[in-house]
C-alpha positions as CSV (number, residue, x, y, z in Angstrom):
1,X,0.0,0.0,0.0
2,X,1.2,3.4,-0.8
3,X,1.4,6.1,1.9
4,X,0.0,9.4,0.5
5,X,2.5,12.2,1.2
6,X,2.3,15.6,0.3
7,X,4.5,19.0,0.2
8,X,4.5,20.5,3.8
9,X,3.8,17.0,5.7
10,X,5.2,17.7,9.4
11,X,5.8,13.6,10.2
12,X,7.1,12.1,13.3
13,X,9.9,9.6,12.4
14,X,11.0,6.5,15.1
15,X,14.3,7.5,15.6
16,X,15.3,11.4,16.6
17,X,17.9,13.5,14.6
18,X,21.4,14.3,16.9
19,X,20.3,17.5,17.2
20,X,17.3,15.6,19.1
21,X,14.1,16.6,17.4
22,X,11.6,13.9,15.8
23,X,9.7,16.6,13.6
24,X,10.5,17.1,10.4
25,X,8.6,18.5,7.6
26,X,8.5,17.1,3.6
27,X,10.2,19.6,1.1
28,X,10.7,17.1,-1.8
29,X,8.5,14.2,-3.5
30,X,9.6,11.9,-6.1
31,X,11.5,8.6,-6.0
32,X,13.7,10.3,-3.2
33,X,12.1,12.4,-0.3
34,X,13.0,15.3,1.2
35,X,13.1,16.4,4.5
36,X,14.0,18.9,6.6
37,X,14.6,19.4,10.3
38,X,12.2,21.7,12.3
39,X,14.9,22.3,14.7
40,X,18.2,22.2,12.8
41,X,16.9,23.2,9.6
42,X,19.1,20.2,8.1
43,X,17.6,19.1,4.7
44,X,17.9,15.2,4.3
45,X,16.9,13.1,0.8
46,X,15.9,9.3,2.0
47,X,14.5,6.6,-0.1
48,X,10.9,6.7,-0.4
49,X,10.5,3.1,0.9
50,X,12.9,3.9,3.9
51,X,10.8,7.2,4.8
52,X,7.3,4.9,4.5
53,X,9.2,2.7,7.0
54,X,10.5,5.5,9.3
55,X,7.5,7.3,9.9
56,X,5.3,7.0,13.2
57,X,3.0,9.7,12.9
58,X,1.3,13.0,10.8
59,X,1.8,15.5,13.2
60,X,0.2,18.1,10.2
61,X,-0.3,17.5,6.6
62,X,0.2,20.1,3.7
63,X,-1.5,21.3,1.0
């Protein structure tokens, strides 16, 4: 089954990045997704099937 993502997504992920936030929010779509930090501001391209995986919860969705 194919998750439904959209530009602007704020997701929870399972594991938190060193700078120690969970949120981050979808900048990219495509075979790659991007993501970037709400904390950091770090901008991160993961496989799609890896971010499916990775993701615990919507916090917000986009547009």
């Amino acid at each position: 089954m194919v998750m439904e993502i959209n530009l602007g997504d704020v997701v929870r992920l399972k594991k938190k990045h060193p700078c120690g936030s969970y949120e981050w929010q979808v900048v990219r779509l495509g075979a790659d997704i991007g993501i970037k930090c709400l904390k950091c501001q770090r901008r991160v391209l993961i496989e799609r099937s890896v971010f499916e995986r990775r993701v615990k919860a919507f916090i917000s969705r986009g547009q």
